[in-house]
C-alpha positions in Angstrom: 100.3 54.3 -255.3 100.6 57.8 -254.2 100.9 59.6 -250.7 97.3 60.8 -252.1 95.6 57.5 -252.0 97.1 56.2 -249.0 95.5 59.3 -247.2 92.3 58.7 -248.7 92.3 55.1 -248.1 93.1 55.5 -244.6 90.5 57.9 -244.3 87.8 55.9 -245.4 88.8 53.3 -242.9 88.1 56.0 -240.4 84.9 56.9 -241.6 83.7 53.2 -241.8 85.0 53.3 -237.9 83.2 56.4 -237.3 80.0 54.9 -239.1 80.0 51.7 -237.4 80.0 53.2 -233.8 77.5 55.5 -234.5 75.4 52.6 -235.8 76.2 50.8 -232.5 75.4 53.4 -230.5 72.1 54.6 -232.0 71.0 50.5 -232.7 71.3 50.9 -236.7 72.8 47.9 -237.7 72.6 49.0 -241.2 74.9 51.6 -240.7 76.8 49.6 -238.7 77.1 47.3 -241.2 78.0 50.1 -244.1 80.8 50.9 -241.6 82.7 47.4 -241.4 82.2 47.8 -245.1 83.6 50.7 -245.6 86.7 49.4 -243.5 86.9 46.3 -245.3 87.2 47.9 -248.5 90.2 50.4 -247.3 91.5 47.5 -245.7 91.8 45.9 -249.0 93.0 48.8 -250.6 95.9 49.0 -248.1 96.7 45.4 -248.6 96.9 46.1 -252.5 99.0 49.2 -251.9 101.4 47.2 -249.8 101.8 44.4 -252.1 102.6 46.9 -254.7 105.2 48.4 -252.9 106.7 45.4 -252.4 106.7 44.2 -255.5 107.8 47.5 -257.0 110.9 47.2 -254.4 112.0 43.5 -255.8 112.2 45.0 -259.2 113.9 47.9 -258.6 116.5 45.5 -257.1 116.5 43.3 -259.4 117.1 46.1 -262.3 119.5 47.7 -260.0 116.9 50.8 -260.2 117.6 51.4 -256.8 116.5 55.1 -255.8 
């Protein structure tokens, strides 16, 4: 994955932290809700992005692709 979609990822993690404590803060546990959401899904994201990375690094090495 690119620099691009780690950026966006992480900034949907920040958004779902932004929505859940303004859903704490004004009672909406809806929005609170959307917010841990939100930050579960960029969470997972990340997770993907990391395991691609990783497996993207044992090839290279294995292929002696190393850059």
């Amino acid at each position: 994955m690119g620099v691009g979609d780690k950026f966006s990822n992480k900034a949907e993690e920040l958004g779902g932290r932004a929505k859940e404590s303004a859903g704490a803060a004004t009672g909406d546990r809806d929005l609170q809700a959307e917010g841990q959401t939100d930050q579960g899904k960029a969470n997972l994201k990340q997770g993907a992005e990391k395991l691609k990375d990783k497996a993207n690094q044992v090839a290279d090495k294995l292929t002696g692709n190393n850059p």
